[in-house]
C-alpha positions as a LaTeX table, in Angstrom:
\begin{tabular}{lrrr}
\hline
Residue & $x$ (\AA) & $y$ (\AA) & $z$ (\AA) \\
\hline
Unk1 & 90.75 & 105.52 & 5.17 \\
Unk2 & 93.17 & 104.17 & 7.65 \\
Unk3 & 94.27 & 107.53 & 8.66 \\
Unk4 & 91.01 & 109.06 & 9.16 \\
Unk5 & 90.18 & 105.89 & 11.99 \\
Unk6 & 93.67 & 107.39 & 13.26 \\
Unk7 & 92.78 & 110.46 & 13.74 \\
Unk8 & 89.47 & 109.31 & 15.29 \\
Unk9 & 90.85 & 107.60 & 18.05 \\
Unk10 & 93.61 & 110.01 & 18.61 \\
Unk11 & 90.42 & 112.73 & 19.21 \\
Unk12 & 88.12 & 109.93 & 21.47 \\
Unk13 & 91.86 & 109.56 & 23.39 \\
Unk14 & 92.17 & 113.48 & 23.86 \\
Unk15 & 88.79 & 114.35 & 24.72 \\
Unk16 & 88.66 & 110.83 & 27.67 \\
Unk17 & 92.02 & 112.57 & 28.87 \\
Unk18 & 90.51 & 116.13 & 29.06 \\
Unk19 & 87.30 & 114.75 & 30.30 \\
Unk20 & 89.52 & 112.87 & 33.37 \\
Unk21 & 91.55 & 116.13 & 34.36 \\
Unk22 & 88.75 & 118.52 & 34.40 \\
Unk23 & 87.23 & 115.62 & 36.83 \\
Unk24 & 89.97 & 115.49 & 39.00 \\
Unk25 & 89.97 & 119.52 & 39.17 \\
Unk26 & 86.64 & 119.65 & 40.03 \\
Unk27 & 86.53 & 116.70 & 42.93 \\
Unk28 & 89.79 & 118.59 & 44.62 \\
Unk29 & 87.73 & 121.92 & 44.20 \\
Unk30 & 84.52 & 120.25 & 46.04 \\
Unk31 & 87.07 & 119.10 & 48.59 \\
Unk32 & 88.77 & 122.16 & 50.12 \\
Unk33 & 85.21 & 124.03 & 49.60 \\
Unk34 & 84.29 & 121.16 & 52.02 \\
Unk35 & 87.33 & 121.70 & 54.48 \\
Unk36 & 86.88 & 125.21 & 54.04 \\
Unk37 & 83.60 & 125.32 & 55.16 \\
Unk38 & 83.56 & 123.27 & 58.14 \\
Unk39 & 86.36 & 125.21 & 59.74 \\
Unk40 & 84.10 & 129.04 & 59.28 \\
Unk41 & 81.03 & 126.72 & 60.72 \\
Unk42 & 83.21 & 125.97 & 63.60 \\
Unk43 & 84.94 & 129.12 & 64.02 \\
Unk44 & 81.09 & 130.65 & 63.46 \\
Unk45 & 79.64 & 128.13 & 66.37 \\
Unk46 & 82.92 & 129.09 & 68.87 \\
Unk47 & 82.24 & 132.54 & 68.54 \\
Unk48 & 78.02 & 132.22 & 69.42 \\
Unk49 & 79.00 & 129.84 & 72.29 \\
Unk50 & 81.26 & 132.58 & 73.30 \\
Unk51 & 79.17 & 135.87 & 73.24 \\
Unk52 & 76.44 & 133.43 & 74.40 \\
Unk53 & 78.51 & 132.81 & 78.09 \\
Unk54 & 79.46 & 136.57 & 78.12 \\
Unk55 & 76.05 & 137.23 & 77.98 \\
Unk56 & 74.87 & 135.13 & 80.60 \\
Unk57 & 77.84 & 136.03 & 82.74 \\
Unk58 & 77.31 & 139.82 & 82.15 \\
Unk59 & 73.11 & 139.15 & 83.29 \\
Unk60 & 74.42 & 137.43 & 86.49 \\
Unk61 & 76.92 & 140.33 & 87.28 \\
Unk62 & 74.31 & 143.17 & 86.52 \\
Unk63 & 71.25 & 140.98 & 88.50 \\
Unk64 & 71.50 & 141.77 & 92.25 \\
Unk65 & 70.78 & 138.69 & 94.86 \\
Unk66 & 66.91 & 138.71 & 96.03 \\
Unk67 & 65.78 & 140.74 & 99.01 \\
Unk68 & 69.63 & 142.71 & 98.58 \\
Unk69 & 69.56 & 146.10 & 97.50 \\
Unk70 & 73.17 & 146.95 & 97.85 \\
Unk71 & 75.38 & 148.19 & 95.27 \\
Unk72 & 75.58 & 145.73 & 92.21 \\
Unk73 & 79.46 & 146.61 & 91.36 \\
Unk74 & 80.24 & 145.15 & 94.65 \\
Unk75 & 79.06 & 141.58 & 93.64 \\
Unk76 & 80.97 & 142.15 & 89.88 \\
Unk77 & 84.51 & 142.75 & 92.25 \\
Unk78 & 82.95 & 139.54 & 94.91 \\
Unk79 & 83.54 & 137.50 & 91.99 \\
Unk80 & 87.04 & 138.62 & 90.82 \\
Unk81 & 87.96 & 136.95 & 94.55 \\
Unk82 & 88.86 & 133.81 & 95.06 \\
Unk83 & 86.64 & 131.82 & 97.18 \\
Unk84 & 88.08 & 130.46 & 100.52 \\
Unk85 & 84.92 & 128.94 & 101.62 \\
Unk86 & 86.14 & 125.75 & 100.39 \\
Unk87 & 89.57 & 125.47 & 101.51 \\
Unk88 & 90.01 & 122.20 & 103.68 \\
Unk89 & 92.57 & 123.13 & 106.86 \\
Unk90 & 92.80 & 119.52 & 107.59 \\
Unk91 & 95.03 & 119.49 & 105.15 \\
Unk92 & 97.36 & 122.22 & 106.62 \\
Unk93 & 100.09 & 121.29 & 108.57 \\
Unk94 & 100.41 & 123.23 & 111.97 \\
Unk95 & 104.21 & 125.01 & 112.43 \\
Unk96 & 105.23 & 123.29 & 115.81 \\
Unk97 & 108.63 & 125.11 & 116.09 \\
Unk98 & 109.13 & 126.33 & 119.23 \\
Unk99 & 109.12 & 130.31 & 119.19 \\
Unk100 & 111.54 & 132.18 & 119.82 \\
Unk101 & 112.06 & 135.84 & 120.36 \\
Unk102 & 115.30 & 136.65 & 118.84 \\
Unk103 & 118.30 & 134.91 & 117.74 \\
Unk104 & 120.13 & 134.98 & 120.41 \\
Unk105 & 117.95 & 133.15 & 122.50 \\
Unk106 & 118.73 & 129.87 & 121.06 \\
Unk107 & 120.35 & 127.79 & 124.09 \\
Unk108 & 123.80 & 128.19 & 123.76 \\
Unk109 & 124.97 & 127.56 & 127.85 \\
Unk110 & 123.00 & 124.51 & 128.20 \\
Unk111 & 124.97 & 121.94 & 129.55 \\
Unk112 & 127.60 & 124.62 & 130.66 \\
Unk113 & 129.62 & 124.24 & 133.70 \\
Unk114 & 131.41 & 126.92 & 135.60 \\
Unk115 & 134.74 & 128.00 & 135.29 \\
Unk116 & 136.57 & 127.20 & 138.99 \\
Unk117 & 137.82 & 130.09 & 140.89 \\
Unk118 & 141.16 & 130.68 & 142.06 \\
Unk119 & 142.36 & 128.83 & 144.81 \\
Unk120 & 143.69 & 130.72 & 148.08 \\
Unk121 & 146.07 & 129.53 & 150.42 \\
Unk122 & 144.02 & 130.42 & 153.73 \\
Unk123 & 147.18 & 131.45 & 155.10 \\
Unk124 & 147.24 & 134.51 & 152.85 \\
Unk125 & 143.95 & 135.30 & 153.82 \\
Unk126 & 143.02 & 137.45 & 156.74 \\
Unk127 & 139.24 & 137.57 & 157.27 \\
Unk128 & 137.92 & 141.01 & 156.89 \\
Unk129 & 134.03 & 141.13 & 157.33 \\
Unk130 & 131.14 & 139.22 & 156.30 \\
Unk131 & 128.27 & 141.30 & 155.14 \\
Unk132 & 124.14 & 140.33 & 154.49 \\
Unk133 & 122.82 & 142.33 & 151.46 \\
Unk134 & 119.25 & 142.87 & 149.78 \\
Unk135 & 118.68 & 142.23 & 145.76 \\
Unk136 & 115.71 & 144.10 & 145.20 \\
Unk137 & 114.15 & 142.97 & 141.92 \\
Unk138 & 111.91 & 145.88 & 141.52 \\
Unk139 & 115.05 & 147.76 & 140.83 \\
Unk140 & 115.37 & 148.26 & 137.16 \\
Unk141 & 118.84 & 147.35 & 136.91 \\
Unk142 & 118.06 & 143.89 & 138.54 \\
Unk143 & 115.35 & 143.56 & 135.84 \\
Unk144 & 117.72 & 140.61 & 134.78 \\
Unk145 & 116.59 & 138.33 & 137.15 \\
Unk146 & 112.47 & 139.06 & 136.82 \\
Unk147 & 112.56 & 138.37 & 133.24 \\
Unk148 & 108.77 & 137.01 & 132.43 \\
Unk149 & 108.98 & 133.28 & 132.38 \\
Unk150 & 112.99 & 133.13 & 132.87 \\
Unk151 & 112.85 & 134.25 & 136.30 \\
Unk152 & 115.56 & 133.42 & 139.15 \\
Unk153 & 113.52 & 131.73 & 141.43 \\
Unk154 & 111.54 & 129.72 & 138.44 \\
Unk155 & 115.73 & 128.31 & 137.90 \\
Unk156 & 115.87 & 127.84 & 141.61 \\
Unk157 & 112.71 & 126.19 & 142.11 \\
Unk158 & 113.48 & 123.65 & 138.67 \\
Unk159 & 116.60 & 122.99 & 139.85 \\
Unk160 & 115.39 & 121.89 & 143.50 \\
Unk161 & 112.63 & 119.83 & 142.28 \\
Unk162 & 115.06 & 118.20 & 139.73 \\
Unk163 & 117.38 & 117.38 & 143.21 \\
Unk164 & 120.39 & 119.64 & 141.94 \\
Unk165 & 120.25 & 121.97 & 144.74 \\
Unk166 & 120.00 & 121.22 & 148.44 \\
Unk167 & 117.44 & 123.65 & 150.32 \\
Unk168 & 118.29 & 124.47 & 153.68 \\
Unk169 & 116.41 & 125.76 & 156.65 \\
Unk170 & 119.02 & 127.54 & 158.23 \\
Unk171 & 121.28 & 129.98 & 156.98 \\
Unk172 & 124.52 & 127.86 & 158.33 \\
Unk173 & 123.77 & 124.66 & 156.59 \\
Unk174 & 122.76 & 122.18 & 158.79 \\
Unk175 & 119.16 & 121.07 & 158.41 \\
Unk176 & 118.01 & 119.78 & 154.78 \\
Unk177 & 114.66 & 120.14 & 153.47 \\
Unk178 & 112.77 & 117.97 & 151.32 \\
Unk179 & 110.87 & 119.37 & 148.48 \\
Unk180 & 107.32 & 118.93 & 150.16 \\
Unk181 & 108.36 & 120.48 & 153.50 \\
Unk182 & 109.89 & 123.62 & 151.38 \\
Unk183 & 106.93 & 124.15 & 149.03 \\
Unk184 & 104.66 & 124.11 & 152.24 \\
Unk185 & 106.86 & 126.77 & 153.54 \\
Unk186 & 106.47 & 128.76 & 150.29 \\
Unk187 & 102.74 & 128.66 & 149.63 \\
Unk188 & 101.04 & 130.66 & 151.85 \\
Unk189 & 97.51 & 129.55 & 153.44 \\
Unk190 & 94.10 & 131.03 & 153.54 \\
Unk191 & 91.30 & 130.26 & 155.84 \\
Unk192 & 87.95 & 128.77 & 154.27 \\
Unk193 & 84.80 & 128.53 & 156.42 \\
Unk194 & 82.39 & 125.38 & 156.46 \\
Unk195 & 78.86 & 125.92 & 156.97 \\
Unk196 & 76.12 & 123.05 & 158.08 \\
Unk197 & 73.21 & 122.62 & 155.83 \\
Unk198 & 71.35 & 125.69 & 157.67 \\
Unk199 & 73.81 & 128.08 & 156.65 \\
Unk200 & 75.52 & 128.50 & 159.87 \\
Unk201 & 79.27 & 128.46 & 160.34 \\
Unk202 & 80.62 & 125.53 & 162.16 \\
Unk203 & 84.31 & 125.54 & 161.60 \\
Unk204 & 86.85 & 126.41 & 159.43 \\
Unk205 & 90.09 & 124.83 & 157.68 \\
Unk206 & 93.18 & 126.17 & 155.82 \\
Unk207 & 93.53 & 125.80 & 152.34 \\
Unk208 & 97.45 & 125.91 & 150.76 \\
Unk209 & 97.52 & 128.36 & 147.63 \\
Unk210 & 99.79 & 127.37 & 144.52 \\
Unk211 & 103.12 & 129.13 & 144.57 \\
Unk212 & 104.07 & 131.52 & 141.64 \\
Unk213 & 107.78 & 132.17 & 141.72 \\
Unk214 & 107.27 & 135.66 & 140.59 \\
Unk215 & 105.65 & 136.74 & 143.83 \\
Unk216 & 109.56 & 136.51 & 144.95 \\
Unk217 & 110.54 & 140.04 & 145.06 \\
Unk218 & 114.06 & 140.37 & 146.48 \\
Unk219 & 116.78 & 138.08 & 147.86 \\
Unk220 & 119.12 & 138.02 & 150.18 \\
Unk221 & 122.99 & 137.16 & 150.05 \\
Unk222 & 125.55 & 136.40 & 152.36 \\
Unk223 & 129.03 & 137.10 & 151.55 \\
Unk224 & 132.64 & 136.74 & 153.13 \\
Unk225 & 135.29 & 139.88 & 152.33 \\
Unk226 & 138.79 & 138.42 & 152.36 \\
Unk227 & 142.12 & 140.23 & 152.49 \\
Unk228 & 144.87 & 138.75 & 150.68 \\
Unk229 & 148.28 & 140.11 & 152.19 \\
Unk230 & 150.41 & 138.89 & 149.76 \\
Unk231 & 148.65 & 140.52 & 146.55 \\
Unk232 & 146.93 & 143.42 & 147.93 \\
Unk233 & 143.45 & 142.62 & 147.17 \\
Unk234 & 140.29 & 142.45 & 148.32 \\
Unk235 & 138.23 & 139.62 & 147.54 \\
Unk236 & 134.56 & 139.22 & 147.76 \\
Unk237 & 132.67 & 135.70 & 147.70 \\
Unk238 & 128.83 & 135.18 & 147.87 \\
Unk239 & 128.62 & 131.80 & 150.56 \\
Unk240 & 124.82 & 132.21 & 150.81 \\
Unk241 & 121.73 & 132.71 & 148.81 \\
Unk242 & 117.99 & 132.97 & 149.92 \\
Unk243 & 114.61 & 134.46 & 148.97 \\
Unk244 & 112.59 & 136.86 & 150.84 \\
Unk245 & 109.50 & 135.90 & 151.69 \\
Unk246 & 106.29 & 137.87 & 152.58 \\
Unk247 & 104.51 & 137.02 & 155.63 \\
Unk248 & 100.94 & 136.84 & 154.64 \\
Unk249 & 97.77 & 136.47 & 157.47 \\
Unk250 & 94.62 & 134.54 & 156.68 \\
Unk251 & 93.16 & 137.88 & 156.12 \\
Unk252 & 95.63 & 139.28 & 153.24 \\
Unk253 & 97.86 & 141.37 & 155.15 \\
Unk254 & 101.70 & 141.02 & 155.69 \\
Unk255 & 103.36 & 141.27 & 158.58 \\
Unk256 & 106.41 & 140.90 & 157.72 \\
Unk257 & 109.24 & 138.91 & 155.73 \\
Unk258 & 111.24 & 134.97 & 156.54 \\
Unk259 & 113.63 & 133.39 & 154.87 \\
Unk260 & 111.89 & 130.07 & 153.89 \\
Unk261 & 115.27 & 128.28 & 152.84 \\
Unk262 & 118.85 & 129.08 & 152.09 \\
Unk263 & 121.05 & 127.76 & 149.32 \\
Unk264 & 124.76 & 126.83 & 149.17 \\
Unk265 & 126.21 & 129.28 & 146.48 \\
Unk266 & 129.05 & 127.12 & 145.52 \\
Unk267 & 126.35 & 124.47 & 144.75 \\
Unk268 & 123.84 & 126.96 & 142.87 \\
Unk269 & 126.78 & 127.83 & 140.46 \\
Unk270 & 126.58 & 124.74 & 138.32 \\
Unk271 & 122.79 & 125.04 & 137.35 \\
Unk272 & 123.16 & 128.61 & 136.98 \\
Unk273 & 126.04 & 128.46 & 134.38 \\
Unk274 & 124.04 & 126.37 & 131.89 \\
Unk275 & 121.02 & 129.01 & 132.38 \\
Unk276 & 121.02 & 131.87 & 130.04 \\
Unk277 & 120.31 & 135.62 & 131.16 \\
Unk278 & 118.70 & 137.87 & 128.61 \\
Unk279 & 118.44 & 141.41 & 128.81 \\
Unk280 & 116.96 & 143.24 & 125.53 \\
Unk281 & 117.31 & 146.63 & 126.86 \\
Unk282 & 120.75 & 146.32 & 127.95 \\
Unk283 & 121.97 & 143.95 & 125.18 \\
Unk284 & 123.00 & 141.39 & 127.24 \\
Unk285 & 122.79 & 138.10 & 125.59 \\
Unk286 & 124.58 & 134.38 & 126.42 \\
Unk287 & 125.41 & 135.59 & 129.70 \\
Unk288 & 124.58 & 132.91 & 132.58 \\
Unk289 & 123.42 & 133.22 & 135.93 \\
Unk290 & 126.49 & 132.23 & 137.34 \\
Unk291 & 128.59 & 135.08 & 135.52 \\
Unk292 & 126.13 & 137.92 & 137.07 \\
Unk293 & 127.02 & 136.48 & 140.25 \\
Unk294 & 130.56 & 135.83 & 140.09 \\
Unk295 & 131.02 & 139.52 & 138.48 \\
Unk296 & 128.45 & 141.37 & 141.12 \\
Unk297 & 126.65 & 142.55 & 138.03 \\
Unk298 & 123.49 & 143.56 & 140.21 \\
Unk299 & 122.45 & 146.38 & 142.80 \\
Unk300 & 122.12 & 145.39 & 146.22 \\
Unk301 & 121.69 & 147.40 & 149.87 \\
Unk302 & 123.44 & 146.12 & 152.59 \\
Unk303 & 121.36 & 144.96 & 155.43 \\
Unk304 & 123.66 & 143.79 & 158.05 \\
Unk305 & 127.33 & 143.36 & 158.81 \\
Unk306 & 129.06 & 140.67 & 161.19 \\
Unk307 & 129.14 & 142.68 & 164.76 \\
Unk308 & 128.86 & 141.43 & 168.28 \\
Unk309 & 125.75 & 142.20 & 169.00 \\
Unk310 & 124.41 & 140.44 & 165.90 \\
Unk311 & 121.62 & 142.89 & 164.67 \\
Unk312 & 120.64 & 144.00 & 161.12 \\
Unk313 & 120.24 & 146.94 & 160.73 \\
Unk314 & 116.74 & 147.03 & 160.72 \\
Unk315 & 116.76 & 145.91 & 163.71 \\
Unk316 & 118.80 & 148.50 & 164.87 \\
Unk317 & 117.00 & 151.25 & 163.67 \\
Unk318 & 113.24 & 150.51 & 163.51 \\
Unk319 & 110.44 & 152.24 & 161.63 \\
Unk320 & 113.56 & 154.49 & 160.25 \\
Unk321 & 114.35 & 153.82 & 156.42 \\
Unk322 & 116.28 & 157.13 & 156.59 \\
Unk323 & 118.63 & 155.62 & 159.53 \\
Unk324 & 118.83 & 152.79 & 157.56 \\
Unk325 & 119.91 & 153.58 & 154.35 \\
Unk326 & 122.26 & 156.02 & 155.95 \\
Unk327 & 124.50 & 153.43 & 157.78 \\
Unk328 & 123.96 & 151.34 & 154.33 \\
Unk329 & 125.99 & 153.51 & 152.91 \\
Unk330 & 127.89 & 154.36 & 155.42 \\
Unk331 & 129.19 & 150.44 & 155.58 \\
Unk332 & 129.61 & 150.37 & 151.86 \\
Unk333 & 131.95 & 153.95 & 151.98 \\
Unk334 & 134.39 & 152.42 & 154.82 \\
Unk335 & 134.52 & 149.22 & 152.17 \\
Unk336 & 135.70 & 151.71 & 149.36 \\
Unk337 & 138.10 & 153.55 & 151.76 \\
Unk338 & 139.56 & 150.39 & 152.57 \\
Unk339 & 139.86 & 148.85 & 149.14 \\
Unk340 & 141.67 & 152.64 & 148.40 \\
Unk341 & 144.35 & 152.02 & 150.74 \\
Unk342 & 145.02 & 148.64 & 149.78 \\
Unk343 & 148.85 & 148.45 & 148.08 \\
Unk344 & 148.11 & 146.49 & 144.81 \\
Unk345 & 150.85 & 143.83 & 143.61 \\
Unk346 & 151.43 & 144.24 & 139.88 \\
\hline
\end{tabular}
């Protein structure tokens, strides 16, 4: 008896442990079918949305705008572009930096002063000839000193209105001129009419133009040529410098050309050593206005010589370029000749 209600219980114990386990199975079962299935409904949903928006996208692309009847595959590439409609350039910050066309433009001479010449002892010196020539700035090997915007008499002109060069009337010295008197001498004049309120003339008055420092042409220079005994050379040094003026009527025609100031060259050489001189074509860079002058790195004519009589040579031979250019060059060969001969101290 007693080990039959043994065995009883030992059966109601196995079949409540079997009955538990095949529970458990069963709830972890329903659990990942759950898990399972929630991640093919999203996966499912994801992949509708998706073919859904190509859809739409691929109507959009295929429908052309109303009232256009261009090509459709022209809007499909449109909207491959990014659209710059939009962009805000207030907030784009403008490049201020000054340009600059080439490297070696960058201001290398400014503040430069010149190197000081050798000194003579003037009784070594035995005065040779003093000689007036022409810079003609059409000439392309005086190019240098038309540059656009960097021209010679833009430097001159800055430098006189900054009161670091003394204008003069006169070619010896004498008379100073203030900056008003010497830009009324360089702007020329034109005549404008005044009418009454009938339309008829009843006077007139002159009217000053603006001056543009590249309607300067050609200078002039005035130059000593000194023979040193002792060393056996010939030395040349500018004194003068001046521009060449056109003489303009009220009616547009010139008449002829004036000499509106002169400069000191010994004064012009310290603003024109901290001025650069750029020449692309001939690869001259950092090179200053006062090294051109010092080295005669220019083409001039000659134009008159020291002589009693104290004519140029225009003046000499009138409405005759030929003539003139002849005894030009006829000056400049007795100057070679000479220099030939000299005996040269070494």
């Amino acid at each position: 008896m007693k080990k039959s209600i043994i065995l009883a219980l030992f059966v109601l114990v196995s079949f409540g442990i079997s009955t538990m386990l095949q529970a458990q199975s069963t709830h972890k079962k329903k659990k990942k079918a759950h898990h399972t299935g929630g991640a093919r409904s999203k996966a499912v949903a994801d992949s509708l949305a998706a073919a859904a928006t190509a859809d739409s996208m691929a109507k959009l692309a295929a429908a052309p705008p109303q009232g256009d009847t261009t090509d459709t595959s022209k809007h499909v590439t449109d909207m491959l572009v990014a659209d710059t409609s939009m962009l805000s350039y207030a907030d784009l910050t403008l490049d201020s930096t000054r340009p600059v066309d080439g490297f070696y433009k960058i201001p290398l001479l400014r503040g430069a002063k010149p190197f000081a010449l050798p000194a003579e002892n003037k009784y070594d010196i035995k005065f040779y000839k003093r000689l007036w020539r022409t810079i003609d700035l059409t000439d392309s090997f005086n190019k240098i000193f038309a540059m656009p915007g960097e021209t010679l008499m833009g430097v001159i002109m800055d430098a006189i209105k900054a009161e670091k060069l003394i204008p003069y009337a006169d070619e010896k010295f004498t008379s100073r001129l203030t900056y008003t008197k010497l830009m009324r001498k360089m702007s020329d004049s034109s005549v404008v009419p005044e009418f009454d309120s009938t339309g008829v003339q009843i006077g007139s008055h002159s009217v000053f133009n603006a001056f543009n420092p590249e309607s300067i042409t050609k200078f002039e220079i005035k130059e000593d040529i000194f023979y040193d005994k002792v060393h056996g050379r010939l030395i040349t040094q500018i004194v003068g410098l001046a521009p060449v003026l056109k003489i303009k009527t009220s009616a547009g025609d010139y008449v002829g050309t004036t000499h509106p100031f002169w400069l000191y060259f010994p004064q012009c050489r310290y603003p024109f050593a901290s001025r650069e001189v750029y020449d692309t074509q001939r690869d001259i860079y950092n090179v200053s206005y006062d090294d051109v002058f010092i080295q005669h790195n220019f083409k001039t004519q000659i134009v008159k010589e020291s002589s009693p009589d104290d004519l140029s040579i225009e003046a000499k031979f009138p409405n005759d370029e030929e003539r003139q250019k002849k005894e030009s060059d006829r000056i400049e060969k007795d100057l070679r000749d000479f220099q030939k001969k000299l005996w040269k101290y070494k």
